[in-house]
C-alpha positions in Angstrom: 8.2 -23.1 13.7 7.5 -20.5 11.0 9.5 -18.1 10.1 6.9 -14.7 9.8 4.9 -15.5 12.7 4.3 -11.9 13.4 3.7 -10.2 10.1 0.4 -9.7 9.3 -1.8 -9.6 6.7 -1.1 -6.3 4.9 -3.6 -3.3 5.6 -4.0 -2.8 2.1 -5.2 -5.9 1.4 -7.6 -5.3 4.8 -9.1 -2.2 3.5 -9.9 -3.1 0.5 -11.4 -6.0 1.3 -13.6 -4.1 3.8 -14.2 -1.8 0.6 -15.6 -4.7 -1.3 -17.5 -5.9 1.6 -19.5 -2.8 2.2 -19.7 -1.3 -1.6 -17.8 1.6 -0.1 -15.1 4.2 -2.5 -12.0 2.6 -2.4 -9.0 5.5 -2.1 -7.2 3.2 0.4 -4.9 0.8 -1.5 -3.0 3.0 -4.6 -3.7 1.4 -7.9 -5.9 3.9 -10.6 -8.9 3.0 -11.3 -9.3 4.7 -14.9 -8.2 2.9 -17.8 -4.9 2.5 -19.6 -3.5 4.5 -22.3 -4.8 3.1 -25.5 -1.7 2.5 -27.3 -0.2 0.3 -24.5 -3.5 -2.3 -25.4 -2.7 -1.5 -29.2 0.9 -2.3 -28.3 0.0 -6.0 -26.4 -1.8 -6.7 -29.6 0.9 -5.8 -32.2 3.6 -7.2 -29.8 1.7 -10.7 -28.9 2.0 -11.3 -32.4 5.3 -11.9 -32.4 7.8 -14.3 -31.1 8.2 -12.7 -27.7 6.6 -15.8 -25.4 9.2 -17.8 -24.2 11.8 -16.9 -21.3 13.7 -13.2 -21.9 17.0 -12.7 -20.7 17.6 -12.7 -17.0 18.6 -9.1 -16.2 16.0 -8.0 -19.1 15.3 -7.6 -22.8 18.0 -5.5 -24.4 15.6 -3.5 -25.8 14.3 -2.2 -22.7 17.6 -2.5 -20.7 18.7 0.2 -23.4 14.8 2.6 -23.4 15.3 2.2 -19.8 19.0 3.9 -19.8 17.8 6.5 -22.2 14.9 7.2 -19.5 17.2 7.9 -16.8 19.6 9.8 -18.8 17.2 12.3 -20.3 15.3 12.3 -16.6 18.4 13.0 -14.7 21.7 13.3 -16.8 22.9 10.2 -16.1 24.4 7.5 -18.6 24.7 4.1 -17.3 25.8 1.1 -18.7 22.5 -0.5 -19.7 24.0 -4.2 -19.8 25.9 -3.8 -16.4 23.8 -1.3 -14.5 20.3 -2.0 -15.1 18.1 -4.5 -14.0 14.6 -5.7 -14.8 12.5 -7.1 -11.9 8.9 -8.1 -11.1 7.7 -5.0 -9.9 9.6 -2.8 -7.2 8.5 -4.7 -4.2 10.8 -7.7 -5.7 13.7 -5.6 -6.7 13.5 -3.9 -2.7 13.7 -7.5 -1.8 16.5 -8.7 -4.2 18.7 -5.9 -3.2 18.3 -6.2 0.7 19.2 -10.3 -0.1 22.2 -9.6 -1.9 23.4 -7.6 1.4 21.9 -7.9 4.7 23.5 -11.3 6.5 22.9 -12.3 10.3 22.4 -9.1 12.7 23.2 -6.5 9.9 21.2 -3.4 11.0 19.0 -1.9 8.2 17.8 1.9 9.4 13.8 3.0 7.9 12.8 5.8 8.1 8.8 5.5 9.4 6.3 6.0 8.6 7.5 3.3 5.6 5.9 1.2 3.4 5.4 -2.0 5.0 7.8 -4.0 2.3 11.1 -3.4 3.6 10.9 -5.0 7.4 9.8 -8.6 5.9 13.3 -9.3 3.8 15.4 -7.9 6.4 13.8 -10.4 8.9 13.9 -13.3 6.6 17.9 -11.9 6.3 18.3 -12.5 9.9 19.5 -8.8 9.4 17.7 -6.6 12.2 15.3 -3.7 11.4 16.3 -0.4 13.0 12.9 1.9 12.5 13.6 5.9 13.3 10.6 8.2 12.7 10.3 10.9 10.5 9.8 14.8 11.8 6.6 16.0 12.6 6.9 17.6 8.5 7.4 13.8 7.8 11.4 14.8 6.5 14.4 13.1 7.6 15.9 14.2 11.2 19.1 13.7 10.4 21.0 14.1 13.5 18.9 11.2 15.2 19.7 9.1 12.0 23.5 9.7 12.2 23.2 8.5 16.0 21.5 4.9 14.9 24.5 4.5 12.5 27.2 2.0 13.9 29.7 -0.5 13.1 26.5 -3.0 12.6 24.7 -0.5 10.6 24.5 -1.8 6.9 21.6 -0.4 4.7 19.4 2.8 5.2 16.0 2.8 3.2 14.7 6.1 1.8 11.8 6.7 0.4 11.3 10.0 -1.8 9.1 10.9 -3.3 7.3 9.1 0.5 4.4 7.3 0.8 2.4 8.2 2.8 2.7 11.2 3.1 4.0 12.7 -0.3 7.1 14.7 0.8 9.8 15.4 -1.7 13.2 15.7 -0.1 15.5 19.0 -0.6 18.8 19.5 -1.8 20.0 19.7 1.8 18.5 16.6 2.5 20.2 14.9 -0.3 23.1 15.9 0.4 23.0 15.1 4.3 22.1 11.4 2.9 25.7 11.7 0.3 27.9 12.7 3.4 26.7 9.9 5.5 27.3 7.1 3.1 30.8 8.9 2.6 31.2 8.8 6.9 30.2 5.2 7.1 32.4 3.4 4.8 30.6 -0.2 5.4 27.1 1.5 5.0 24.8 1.0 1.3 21.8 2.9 0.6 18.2 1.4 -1.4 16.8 4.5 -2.8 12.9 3.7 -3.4 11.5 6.3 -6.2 9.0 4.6 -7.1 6.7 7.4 -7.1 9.7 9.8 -8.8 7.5 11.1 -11.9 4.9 12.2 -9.7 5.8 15.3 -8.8 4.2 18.7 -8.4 5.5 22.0 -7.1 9.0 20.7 -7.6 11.4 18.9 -9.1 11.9 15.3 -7.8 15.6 15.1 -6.1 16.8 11.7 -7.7 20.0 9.4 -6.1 20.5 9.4 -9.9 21.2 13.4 -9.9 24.2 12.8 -6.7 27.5 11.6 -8.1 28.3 10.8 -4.4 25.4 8.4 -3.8 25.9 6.1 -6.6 28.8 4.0 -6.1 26.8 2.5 -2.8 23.4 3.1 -3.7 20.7 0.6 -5.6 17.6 2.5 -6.8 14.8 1.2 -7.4 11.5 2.6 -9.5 8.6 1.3 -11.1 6.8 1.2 -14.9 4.0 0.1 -12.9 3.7 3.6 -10.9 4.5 5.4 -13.8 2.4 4.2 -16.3 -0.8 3.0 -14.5 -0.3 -0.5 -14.9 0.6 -2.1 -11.7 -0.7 -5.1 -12.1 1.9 -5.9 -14.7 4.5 -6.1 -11.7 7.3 -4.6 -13.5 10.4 -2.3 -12.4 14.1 -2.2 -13.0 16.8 -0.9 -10.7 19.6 0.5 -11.4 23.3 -0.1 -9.5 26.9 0.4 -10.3 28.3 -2.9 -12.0 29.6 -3.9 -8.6 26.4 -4.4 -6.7 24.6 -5.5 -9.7 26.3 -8.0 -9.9 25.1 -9.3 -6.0 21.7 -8.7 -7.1 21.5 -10.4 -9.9 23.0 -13.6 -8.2 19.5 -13.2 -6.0 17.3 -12.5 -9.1 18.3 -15.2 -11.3 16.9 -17.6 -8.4 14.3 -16.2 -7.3 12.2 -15.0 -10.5 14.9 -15.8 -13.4 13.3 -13.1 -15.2 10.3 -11.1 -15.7 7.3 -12.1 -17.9 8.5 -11.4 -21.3 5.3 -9.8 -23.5 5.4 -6.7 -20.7 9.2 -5.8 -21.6 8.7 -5.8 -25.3 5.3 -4.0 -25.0 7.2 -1.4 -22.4 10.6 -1.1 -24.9 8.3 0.4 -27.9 6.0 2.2 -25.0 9.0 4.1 -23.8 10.0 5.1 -27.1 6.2 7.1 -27.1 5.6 8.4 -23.7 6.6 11.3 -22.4 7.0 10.9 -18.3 7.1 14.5 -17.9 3.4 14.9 -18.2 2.9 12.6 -15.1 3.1 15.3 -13.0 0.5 17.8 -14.6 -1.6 14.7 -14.9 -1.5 13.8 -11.2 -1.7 17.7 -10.0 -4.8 18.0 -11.5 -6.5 15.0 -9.5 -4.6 16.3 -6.2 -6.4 19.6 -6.7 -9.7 18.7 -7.6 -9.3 16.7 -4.2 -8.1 19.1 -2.2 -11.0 21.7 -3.6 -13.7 19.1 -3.1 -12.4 18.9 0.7 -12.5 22.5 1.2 -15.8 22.3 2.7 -14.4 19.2 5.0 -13.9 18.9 8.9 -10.2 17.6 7.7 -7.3 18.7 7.5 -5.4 18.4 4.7 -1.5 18.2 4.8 1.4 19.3 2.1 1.2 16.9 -0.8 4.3 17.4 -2.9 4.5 14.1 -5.0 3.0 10.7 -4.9 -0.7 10.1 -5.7 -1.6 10.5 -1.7 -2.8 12.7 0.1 -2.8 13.0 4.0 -5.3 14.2 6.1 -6.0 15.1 9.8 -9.3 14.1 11.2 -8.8 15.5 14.6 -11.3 18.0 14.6 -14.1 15.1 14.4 -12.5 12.3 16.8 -10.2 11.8 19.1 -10.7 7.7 17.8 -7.3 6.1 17.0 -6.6 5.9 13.5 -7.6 2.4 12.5 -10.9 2.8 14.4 -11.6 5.7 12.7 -10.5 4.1 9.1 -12.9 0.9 10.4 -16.0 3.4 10.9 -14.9 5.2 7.5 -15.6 2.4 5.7 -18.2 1.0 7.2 -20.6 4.2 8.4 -19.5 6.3 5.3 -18.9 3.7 2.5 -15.7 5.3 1.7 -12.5 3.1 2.8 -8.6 5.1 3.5 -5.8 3.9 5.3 -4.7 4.6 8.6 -0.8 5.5 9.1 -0.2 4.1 12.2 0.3 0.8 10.3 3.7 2.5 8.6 5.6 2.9 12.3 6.9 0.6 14.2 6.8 3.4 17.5 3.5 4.8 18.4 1.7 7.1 16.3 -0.5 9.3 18.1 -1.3 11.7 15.0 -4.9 11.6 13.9 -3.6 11.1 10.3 -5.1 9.1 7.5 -4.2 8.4 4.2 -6.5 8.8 0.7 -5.2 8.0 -2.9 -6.6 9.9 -6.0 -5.3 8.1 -8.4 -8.9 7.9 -9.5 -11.4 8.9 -12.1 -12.4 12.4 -11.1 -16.1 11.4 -10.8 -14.7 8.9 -8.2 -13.0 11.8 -6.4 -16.0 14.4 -6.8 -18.0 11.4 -5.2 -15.6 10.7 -2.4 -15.2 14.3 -1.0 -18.8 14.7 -1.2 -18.9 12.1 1.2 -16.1 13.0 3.5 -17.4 16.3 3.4 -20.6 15.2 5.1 -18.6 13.6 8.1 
């Protein structure tokens, strides 16, 4: 009768309403909770001024299509065609979903690497395509040799995620190129390379599909100004493609959002011509290690955070509760609300894991592992 009778409401939306609920810290779902840079409000004000309200054009303001290239060529090396090879979308989440439309058809196989954000299974379903979920390592990296033996003549799309949520890992060189030679194997197979989080960096440097001349004639990639900038509730990202796939997605796009709210692209065109995503990092590294100094005192422990704004965490040296359970009594007993992994596998997770953002004020953090210190 319906066609997502088994998806459920997302865990994100769960914990935070729990959060709410019980006035507890919320480091579950990842959005900051400090303020925007000044000069984007400035910007909204100058820019609202003008005649920027009625639709922009479908794959994106030129403007931006063009601060956008110059972002990815001075990030990466790599010069694209802004007119044919970028597009603007309403937030990642929708460009993930536009590109998996344009290519998945009836019992395509789509391979996701799990833990994975909980995004990618829904479009693939309403595809009629058929989700093929192989876990990560126990280091949460690709095992590659059990991903080449999921790849078959059905096999279509693989999703990466890197830098990963949850568990911010960066992938290696090695890795990369493992990815490269099996997209050069499997002539029928396409890649969605989800980098949303590819700014946030700290120990090293962030291993781009845009940086692999091999991956780019099959692979979509897809970021977010959102992530970047600490605005997601603007819902904007772009992806970028060779002129060939582009062209499938924007056949999607152009019927199911047209195009994306126009005031945001012309605030984030003159933006982009004063930020400087290179600081993202330091900015981020600095909350990670005021967290992981402020749980140094803890009963957790804390796993390798390379990138991302999340920060994993074992809690089995105080239960032997599964991980929603424990997230449940978190919240609840503690006033402080996190997310359980479990939730982004498809096969059993046994791992006493949980995840914590700090993308957060650092009097929110300083409050937060006080608390989890206590436990």
């Amino acid at each position: 009768m319906f066609k997502l009778p088994d998806i459920p409401i997302s865990i994100f939306s769960t914990m935070s309403h729990l959060a709410r609920e019980h006035g507890a810290i919320n480091l579950s779902q990842g959005f900051p909770d400090f303020e925007v840079d000044p000069k984007l409000v400035s910007l909204i004000e100058k820019v609202s001024k003008g005649t920027v309200h009625q639709y922009s054009p479908m794959a994106g303001e030129s403007k931006l299509l063009e601060e956008t290239s110059r972002l990815v060529y001075e990030s990466y090396g790599r010069d694209l065609d802004p007119k044919k090879e970028i597009l603007i979308t309403a937030g990642a989440t929708q460009g993930i979903f536009t590109c998996i439309q344009a290519l998945v058809e009836p019992a395509d196989e789509v391979l996701i690497l799990d833990p994975s954000y909980d995004c990618y299974v829904m479009p693939i379903t309403l595809s009629q395509g058929v989700p093929v979920r192989i876990p990560l390592n126990e280091s949460f990296l690709p095992d590659w040799e059990l991903i080449k033996q999921c790849v078959n003549e059905k096999t279509k799309l693989i999703i990466t995620n890197n830098p990963h949520n949850p568990s911010g890992r960066i992938w290696s060189k090695s890795d990369m190129q493992e990815l490269s030679n099996l997209l050069q194997t499997n002539q029928n197979l396409y890649h969605i390379s989800d980098e949303v989080y590819e700014h946030i960096t700290f120990d090293a440097r962030h291993e781009s599909a845009n940086l692999y001349d091999g991956l780019h004639p099959k692979t979509m990639i897809v970021s977010s100004f959102g992530k970047s900038f600490h605005i997601t509730g603007w819902k904007v990202g772009y992806v970028v493609a060779p002129k060939k796939l582009m062209n499938e997605l924007k056949k999607v796009h152009q019927y199911l959002v047209f195009t994306v709210n126009s005031l945001s692209q012309h605030v984030l065109s003159e933006y982009l011509q004063q930020q400087n995503v290179k600081q993202l990092g330091a900015f981020y590294k600095q909350k990670r290690d005021l967290f992981r100094i402020g749980m140094e005192n803890s009963k957790f422990e804390l796993l390798p955070c390379e990138g991302t704004y999340f920060q994993l965490a074992s809690y089995a040296n105080q239960s032997q509760e599964s991980d929603v359970d424990f997230c449940h009594e978190l919240v609840e007993k503690f006033k402080l609300a996190a997310i359980p992994i479990s939730v982004f596998s498809a096969h059993e997770e046994k791992r006493k894991v949980i995840r914590f953002c700090f993308a957060k004020e650092n009097e929110t953090l300083t409050k937060a592992t006080d608390l989890l210190c206590k436990i």
